[in-house]
C-alpha positions as CSV (number, residue, x, y, z in Angstrom):
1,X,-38.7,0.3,-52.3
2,X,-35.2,-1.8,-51.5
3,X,-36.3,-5.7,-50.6
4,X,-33.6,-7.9,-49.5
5,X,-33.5,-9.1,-53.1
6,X,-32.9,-5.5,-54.4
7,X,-30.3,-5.1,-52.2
8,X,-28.3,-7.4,-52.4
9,X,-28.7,-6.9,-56.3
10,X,-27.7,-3.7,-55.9
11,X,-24.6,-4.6,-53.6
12,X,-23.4,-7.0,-56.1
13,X,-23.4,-4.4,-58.8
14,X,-22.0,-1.9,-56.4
15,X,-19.0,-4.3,-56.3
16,X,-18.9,-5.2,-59.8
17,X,-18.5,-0.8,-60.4
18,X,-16.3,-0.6,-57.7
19,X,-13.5,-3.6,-59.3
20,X,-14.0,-1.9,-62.6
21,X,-13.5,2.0,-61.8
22,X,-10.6,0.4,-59.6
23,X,-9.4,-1.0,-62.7
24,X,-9.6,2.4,-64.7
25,X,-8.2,4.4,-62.1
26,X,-4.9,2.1,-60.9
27,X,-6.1,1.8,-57.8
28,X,-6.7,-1.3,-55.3
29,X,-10.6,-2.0,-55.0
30,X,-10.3,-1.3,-51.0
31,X,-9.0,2.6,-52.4
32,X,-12.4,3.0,-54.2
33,X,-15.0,4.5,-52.3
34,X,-18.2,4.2,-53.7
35,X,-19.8,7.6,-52.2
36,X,-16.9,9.5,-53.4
37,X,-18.0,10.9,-57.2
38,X,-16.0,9.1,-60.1
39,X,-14.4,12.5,-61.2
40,X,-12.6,12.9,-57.8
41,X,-11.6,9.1,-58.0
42,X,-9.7,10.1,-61.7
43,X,-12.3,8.9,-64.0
44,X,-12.1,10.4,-67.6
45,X,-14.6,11.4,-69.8
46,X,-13.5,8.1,-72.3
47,X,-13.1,6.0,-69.4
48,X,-16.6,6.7,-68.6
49,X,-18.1,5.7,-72.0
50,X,-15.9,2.6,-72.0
51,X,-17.7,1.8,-68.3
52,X,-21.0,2.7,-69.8
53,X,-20.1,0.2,-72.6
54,X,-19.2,-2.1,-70.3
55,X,-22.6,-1.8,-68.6
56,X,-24.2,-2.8,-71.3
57,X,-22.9,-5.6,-72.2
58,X,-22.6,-6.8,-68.7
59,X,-26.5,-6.6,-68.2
60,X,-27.9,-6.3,-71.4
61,X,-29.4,-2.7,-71.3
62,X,-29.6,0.1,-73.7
63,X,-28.0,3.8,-71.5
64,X,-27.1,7.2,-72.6
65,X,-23.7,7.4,-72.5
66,X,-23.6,10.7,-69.6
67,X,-25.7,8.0,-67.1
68,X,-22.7,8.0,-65.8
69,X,-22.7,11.9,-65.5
70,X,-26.4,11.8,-64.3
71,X,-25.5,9.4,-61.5
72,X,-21.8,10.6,-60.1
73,X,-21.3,8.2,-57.9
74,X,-20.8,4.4,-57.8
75,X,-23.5,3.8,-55.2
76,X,-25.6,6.3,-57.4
77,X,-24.8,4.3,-60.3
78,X,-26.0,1.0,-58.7
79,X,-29.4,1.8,-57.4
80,X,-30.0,3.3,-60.6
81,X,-29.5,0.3,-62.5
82,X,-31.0,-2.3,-59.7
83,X,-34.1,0.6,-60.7
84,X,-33.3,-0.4,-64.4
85,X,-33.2,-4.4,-64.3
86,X,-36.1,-4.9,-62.1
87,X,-38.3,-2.9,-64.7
88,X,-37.1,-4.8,-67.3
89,X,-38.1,-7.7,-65.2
């Protein structure tokens, strides 16, 4: 269940994602739409496992590499991981 708290952590990761795929695809953060899967925004397979790398670092969690696979989309990325950090909690 999404609390205020959980939402807005999940908004601020969304927008975290959304700078960084930006970033990976030459595009402006307003271009990215987070709904839109990250293969149709341009994102390679290495790009992908760089993000995922990035991840990790950024929030200090252990992921498979395909998450990103497993979760195609931004906003699917970011409720996954909100799911993530409040079980590690």
């Amino acid at each position: 269940m999404f609390t205020t708290n959980t939402f807005a952590r999940s908004t601020t990761i969304e927008g975290w994602l959304v700078t960084r795929i930006a970033d990976y695809t030459n595009r402006a953060p307003h271009q990215v739409d987070p709904a839109v899967p990250l293969a149709e925004l341009g994102l390679d397979s290495v790009s992908a496992v760089s993000l995922c790398g990035e991840i990790e670092d950024r929030w200090q969690l252990d992921l498979d590499p395909t998450m990103v696979f497993d979760y195609p989309t931004i906003t699917d990325i970011a409720e996954f991981l909100t799911t993530e950090l409040a079980e590690v909690a």
